[in-house]
N, C-alpha and C positions, 0 to 999 in steps of 0.2 A: 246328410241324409234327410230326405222328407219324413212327413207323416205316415208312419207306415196302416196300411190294410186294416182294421177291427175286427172284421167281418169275416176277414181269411183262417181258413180251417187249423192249418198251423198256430197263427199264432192264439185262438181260443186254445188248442192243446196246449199251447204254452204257459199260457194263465194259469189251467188247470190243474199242469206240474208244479208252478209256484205255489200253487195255495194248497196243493198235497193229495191235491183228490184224484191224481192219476200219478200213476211210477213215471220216472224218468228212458226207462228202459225197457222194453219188451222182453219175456222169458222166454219165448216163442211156446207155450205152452199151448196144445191141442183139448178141449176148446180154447179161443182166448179167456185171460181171467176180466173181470169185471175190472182191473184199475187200470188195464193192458194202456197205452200210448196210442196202440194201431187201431183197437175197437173207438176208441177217443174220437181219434182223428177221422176214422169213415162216419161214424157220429154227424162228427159235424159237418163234414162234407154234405151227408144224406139231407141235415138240418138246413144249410143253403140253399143247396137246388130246391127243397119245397118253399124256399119264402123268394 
């Protein structure tokens, strides 16, 4: 396997579940909660497209 992506939104949420600052799993709770995986990952998607 090559050098994968830095940049790419997944693998930032994935940093983020190693180092604790996001859960592994979504509760699907209404609103999302603040450590939620999916508010994470649209996060950083949103943080891409502006740079």
């Amino acid at each position: 396997m090559g050098k994968k992506d830095r940049d790419d939104p997944k693998s930032v949420v994935r940093a983020l579940v190693k180092a604790g600052k996001v859960k592994k799993k979504c509760c699907k709770s209404k609103p999302r909660c603040k450590k939620c995986p999916v508010r994470a990952l649209k996060q950083a998607q949103k943080e891409r497209a502006a740079a």
